[in-house]
PDB file of N, CA, C and O in Angstrom:
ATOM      1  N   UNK A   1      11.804  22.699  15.773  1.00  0.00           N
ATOM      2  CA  UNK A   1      12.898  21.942  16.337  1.00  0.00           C
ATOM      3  C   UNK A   1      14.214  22.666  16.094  1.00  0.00           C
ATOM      4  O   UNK A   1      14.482  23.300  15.074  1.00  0.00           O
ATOM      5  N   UNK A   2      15.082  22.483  17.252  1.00  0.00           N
ATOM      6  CA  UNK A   2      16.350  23.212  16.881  1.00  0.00           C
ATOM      7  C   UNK A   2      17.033  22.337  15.979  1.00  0.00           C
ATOM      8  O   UNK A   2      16.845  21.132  15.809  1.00  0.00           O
ATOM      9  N   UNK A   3      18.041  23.281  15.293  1.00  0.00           N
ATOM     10  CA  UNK A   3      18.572  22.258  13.418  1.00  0.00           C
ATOM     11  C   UNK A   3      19.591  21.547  14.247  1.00  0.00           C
ATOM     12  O   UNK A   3      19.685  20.510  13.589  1.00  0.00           O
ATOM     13  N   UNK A   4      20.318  21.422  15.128  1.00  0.00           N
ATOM     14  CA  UNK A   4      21.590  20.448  15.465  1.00  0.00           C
ATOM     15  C   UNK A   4      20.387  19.107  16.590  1.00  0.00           C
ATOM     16  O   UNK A   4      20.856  18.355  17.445  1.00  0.00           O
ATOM     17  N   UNK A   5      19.318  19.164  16.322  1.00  0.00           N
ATOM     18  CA  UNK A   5      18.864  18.034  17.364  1.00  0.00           C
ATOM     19  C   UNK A   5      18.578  16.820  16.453  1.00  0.00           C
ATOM     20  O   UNK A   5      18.028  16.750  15.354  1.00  0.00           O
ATOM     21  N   UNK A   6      19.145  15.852  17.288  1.00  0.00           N
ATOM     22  CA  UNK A   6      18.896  14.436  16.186  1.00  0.00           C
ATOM     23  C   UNK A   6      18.321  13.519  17.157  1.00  0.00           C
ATOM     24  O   UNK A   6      18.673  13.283  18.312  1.00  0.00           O
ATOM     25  N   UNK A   7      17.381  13.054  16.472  1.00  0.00           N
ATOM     26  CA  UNK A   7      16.484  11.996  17.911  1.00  0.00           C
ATOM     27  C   UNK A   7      17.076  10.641  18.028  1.00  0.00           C
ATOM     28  O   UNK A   7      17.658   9.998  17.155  1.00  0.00           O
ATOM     29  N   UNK A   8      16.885  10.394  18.975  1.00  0.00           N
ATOM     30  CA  UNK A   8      18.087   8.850  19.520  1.00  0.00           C
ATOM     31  C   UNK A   8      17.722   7.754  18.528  1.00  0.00           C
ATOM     32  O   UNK A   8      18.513   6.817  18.422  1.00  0.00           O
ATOM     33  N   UNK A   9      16.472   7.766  17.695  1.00  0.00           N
ATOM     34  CA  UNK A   9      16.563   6.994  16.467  1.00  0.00           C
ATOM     35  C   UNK A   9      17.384   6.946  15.080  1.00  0.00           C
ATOM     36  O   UNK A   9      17.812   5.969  14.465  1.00  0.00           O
ATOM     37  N   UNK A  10      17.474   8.519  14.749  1.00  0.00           N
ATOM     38  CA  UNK A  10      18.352   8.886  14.084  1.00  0.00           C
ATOM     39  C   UNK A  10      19.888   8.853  14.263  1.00  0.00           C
ATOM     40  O   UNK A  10      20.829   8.800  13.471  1.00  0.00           O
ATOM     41  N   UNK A  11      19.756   8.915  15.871  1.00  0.00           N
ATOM     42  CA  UNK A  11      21.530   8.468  16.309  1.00  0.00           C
ATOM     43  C   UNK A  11      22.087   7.190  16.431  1.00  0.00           C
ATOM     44  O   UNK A  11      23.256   6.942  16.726  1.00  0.00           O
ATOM     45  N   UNK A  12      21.161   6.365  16.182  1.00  0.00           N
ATOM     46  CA  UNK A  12      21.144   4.648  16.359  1.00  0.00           C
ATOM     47  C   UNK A  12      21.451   4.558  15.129  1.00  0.00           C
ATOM     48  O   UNK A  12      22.654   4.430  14.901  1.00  0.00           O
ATOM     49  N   UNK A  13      20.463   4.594  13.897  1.00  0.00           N
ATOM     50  CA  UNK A  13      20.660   4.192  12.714  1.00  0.00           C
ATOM     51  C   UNK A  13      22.222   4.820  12.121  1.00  0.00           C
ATOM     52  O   UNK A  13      22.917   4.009  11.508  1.00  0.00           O
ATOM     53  N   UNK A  14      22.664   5.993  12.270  1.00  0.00           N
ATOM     54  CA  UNK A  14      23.977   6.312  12.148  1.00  0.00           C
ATOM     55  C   UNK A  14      25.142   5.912  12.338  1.00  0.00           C
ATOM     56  O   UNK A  14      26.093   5.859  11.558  1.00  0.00           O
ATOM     57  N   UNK A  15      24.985   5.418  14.181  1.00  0.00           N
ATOM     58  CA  UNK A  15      26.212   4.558  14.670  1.00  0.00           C
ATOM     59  C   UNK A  15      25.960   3.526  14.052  1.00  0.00           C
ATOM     60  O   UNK A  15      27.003   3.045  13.608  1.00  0.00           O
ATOM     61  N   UNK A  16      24.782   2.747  13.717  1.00  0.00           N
ATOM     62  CA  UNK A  16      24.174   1.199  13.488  1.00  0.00           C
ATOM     63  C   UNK A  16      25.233   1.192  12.085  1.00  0.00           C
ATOM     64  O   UNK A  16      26.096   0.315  12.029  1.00  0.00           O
ATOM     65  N   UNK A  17      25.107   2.265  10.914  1.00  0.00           N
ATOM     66  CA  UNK A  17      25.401   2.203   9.605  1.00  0.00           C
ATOM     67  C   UNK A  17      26.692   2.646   9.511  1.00  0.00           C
ATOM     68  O   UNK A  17      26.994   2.814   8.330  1.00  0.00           O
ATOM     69  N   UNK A  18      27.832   2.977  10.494  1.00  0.00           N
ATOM     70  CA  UNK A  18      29.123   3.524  10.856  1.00  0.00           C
ATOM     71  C   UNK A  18      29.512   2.098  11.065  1.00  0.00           C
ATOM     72  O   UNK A  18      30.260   1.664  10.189  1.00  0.00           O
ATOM     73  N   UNK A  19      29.103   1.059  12.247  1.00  0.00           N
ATOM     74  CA  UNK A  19      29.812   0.254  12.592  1.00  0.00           C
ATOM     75  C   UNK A  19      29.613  -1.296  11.304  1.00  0.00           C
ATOM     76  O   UNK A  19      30.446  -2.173  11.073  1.00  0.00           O
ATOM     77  N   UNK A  20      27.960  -1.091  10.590  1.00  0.00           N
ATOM     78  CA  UNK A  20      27.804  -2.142   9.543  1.00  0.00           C
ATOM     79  C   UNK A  20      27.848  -1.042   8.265  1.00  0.00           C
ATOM     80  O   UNK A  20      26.962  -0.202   8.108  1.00  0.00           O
ATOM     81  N   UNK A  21      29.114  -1.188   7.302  1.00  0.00           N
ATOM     82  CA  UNK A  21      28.906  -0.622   6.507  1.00  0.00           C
ATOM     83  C   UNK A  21      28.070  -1.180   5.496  1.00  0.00           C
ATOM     84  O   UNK A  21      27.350  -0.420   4.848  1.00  0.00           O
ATOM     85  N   UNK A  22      28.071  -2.746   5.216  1.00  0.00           N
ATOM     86  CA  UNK A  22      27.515  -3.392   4.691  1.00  0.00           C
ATOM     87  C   UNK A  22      25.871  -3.545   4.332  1.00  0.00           C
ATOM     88  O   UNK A  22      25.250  -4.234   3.524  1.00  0.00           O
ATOM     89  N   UNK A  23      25.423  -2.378   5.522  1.00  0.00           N
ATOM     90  CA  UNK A  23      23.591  -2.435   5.597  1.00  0.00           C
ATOM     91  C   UNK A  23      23.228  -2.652   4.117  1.00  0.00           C
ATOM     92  O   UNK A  23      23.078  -3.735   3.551  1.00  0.00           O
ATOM     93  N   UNK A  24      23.073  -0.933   3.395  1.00  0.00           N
ATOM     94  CA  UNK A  24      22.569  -0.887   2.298  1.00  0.00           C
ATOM     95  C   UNK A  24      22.525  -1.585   1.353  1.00  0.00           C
ATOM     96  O   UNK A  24      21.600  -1.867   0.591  1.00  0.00           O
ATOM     97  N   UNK A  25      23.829  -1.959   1.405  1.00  0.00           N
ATOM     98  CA  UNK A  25      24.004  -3.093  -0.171  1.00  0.00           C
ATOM     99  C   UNK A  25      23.287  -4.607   0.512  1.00  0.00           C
ATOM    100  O   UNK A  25      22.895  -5.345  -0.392  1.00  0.00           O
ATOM    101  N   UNK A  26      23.088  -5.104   1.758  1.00  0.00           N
ATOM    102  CA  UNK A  26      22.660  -6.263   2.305  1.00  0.00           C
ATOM    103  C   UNK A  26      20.698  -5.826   1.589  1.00  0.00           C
ATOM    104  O   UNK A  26      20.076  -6.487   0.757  1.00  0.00           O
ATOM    105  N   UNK A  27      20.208  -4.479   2.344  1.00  0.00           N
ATOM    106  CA  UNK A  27      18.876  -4.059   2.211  1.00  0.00           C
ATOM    107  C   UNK A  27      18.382  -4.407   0.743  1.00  0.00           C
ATOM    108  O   UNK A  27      17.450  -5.114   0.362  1.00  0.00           O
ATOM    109  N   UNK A  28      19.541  -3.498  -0.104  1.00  0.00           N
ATOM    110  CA  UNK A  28      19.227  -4.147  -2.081  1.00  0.00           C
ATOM    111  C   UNK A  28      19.299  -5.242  -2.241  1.00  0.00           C
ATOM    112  O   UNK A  28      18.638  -5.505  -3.246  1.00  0.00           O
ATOM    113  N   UNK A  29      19.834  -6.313  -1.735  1.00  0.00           N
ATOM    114  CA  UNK A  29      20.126  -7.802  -1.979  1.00  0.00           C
ATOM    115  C   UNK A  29      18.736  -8.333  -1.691  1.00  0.00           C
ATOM    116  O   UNK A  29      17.997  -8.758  -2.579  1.00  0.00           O
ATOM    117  N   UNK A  30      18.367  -8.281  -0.212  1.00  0.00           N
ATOM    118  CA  UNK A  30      16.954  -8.773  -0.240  1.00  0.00           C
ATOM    119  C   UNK A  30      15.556  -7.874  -0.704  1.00  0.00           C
ATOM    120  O   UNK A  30      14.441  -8.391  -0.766  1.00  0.00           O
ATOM    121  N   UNK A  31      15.824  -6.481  -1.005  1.00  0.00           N
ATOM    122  CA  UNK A  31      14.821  -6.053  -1.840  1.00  0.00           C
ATOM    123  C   UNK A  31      14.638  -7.170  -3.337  1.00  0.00           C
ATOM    124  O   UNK A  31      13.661  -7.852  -3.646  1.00  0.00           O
ATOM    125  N   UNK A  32      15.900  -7.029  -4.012  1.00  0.00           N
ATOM    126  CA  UNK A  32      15.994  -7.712  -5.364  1.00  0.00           C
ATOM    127  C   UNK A  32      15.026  -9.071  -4.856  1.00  0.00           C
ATOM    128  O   UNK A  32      13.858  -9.315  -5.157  1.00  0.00           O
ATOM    129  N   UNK A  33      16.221 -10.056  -3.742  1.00  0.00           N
ATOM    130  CA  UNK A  33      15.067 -11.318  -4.046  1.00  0.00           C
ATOM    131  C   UNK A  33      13.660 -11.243  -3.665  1.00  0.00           C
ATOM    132  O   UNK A  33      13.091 -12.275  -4.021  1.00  0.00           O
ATOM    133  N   UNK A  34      12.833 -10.373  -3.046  1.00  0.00           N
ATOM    134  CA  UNK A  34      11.641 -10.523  -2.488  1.00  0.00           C
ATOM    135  C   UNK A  34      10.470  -9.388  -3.498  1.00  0.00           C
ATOM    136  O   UNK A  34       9.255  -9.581  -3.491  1.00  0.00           O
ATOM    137  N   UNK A  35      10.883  -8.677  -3.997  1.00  0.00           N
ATOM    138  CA  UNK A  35      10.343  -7.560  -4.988  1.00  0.00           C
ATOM    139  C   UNK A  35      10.141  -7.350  -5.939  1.00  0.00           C
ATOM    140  O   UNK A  35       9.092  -7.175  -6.559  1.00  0.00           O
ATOM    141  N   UNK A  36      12.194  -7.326  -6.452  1.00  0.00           N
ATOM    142  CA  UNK A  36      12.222  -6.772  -7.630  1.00  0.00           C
ATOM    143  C   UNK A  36      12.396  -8.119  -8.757  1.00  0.00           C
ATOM    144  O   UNK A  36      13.459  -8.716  -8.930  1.00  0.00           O
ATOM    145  N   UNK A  37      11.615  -8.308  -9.181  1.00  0.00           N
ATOM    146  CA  UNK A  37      10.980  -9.585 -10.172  1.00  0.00           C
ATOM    147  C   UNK A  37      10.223  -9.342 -11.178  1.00  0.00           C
ATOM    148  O   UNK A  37       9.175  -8.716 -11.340  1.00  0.00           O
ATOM    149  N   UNK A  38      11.155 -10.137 -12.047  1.00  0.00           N
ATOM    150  CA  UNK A  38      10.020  -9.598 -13.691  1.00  0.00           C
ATOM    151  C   UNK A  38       8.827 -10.517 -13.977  1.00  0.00           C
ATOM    152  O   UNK A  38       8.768 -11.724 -14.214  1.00  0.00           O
ATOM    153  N   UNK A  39       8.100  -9.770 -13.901  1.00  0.00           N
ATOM    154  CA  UNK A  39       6.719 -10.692 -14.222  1.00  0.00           C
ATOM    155  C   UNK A  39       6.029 -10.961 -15.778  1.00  0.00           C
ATOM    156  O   UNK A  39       5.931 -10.081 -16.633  1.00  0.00           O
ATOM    157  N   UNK A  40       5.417 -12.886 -16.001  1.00  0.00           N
ATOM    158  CA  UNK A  40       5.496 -12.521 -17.191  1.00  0.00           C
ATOM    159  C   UNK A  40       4.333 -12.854 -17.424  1.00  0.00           C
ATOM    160  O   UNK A  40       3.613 -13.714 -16.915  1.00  0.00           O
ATOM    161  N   UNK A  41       4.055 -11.576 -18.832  1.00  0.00           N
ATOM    162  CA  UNK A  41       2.763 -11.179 -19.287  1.00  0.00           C
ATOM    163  C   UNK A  41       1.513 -11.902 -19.517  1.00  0.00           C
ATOM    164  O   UNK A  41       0.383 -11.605 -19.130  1.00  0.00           O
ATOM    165  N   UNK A  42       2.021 -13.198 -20.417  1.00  0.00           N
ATOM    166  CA  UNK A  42       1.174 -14.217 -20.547  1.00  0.00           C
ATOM    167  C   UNK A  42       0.704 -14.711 -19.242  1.00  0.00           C
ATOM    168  O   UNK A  42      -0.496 -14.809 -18.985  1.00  0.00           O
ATOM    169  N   UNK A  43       1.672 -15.034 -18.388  1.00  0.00           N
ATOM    170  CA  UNK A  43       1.208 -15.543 -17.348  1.00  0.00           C
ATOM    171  C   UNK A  43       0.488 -15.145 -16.421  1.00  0.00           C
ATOM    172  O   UNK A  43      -0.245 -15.933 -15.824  1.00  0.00           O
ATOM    173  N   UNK A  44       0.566 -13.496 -16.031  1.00  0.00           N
ATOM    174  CA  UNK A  44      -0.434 -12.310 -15.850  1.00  0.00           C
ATOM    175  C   UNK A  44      -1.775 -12.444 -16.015  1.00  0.00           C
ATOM    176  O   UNK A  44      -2.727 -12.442 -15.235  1.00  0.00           O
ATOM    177  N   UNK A  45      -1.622 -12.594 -17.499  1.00  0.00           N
ATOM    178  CA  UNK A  45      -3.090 -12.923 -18.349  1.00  0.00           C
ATOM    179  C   UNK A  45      -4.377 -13.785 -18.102  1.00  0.00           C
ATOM    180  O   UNK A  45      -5.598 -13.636 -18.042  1.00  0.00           O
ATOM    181  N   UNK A  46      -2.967 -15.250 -17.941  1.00  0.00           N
ATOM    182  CA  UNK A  46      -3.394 -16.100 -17.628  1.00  0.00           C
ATOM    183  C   UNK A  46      -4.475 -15.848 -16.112  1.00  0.00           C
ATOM    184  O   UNK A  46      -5.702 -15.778 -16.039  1.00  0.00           O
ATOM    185  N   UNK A  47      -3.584 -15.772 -15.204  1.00  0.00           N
ATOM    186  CA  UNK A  47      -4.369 -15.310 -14.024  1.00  0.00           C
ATOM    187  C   UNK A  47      -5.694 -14.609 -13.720  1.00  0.00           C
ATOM    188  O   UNK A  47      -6.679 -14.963 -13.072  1.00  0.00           O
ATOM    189  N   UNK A  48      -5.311 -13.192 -14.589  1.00  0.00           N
ATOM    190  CA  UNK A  48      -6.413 -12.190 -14.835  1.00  0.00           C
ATOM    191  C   UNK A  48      -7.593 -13.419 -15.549  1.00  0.00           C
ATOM    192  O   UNK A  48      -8.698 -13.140 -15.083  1.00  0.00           O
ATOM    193  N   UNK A  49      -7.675 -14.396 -16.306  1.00  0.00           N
ATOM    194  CA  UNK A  49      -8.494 -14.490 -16.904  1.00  0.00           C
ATOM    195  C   UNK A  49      -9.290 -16.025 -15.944  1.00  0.00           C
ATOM    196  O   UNK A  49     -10.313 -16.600 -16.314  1.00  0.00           O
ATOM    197  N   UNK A  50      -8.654 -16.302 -14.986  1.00  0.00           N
ATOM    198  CA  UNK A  50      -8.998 -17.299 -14.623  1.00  0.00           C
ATOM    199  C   UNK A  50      -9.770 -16.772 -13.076  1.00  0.00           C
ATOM    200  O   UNK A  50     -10.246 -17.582 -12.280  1.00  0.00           O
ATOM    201  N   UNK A  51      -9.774 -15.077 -12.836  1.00  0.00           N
ATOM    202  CA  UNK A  51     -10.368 -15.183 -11.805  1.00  0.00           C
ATOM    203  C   UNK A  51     -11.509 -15.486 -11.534  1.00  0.00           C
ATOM    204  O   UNK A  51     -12.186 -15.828 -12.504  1.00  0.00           O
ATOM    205  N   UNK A  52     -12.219 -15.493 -10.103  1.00  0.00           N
ATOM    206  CA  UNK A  52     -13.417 -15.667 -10.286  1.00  0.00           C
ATOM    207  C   UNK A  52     -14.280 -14.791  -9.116  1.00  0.00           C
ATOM    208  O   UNK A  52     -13.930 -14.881  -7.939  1.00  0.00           O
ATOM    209  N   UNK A  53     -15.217 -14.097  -9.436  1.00  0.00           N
ATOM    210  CA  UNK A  53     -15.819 -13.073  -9.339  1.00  0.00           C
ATOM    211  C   UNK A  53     -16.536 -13.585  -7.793  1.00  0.00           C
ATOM    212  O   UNK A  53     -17.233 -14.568  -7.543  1.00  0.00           O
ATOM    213  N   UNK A  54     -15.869 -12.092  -6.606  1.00  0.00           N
ATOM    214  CA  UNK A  54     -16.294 -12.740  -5.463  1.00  0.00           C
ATOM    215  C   UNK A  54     -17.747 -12.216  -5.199  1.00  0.00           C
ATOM    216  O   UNK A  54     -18.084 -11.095  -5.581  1.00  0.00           O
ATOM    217  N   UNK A  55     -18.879 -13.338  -4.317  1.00  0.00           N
ATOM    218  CA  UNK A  55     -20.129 -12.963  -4.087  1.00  0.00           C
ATOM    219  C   UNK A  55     -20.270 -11.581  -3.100  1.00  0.00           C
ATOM    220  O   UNK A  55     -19.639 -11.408  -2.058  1.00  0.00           O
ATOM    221  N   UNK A  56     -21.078 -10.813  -3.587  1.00  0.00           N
ATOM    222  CA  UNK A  56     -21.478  -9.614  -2.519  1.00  0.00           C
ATOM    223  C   UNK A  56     -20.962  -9.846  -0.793  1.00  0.00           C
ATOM    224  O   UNK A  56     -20.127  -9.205  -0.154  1.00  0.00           O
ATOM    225  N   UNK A  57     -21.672 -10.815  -0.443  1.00  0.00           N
ATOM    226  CA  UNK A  57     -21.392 -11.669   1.129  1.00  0.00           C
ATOM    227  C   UNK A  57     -20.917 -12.850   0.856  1.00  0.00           C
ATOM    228  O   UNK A  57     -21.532 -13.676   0.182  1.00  0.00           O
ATOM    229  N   UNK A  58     -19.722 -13.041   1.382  1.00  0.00           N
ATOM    230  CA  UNK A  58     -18.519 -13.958   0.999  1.00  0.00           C
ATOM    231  C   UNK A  58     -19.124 -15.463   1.930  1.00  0.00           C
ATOM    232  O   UNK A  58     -19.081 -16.636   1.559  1.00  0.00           O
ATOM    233  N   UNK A  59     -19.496 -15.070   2.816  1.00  0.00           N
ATOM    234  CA  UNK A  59     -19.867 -16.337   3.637  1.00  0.00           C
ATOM    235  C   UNK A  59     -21.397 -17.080   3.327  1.00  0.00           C
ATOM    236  O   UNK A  59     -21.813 -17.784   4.247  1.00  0.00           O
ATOM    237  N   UNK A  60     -22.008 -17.002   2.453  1.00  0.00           N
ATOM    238  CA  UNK A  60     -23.309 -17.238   1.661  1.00  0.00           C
ATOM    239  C   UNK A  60     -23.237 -18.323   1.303  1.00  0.00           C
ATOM    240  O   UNK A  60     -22.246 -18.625   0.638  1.00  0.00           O
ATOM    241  N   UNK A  61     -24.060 -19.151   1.541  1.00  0.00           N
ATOM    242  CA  UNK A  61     -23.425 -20.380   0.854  1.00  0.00           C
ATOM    243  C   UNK A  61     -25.174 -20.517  -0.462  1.00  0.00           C
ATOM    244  O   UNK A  61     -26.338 -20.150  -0.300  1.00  0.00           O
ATOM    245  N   UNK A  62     -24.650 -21.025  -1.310  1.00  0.00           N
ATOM    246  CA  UNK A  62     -25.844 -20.654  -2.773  1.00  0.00           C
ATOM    247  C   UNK A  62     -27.005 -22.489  -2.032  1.00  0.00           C
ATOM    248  O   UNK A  62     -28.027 -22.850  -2.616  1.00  0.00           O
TER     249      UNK A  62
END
């Protein structure tokens, strides 16, 4: 590819992030609420210990 070619996606997201400067810091805001979350251990545990072990063929009925 020649080095000055930018594909009309790359020229969108540019003007897009020229005219909203606000993107990135909006993008971290809802990363944080949907992601970045501390998870807690016990409660982990808890889970891990309560699973329950799926049958070979799920639709089997015993």
């Amino acid at each position: 590819m020649a080095k000055n070619y930018t594909s009309e996606i790359t020229q969108f997201l540019t003007d897009y992030k020229k005219r909203h400067p606000d993107t990135e810091l909006r993008q971290r805001e809802g990363r944080a609420k949907l992601w970045d979350k501390q998870l807690d251990p016990e409660l982990q545990d808890g889970f891990r210990a309560a699973r329950v072990p799926q049958q070979p063929y799920v639709y089997q009925t015993d």
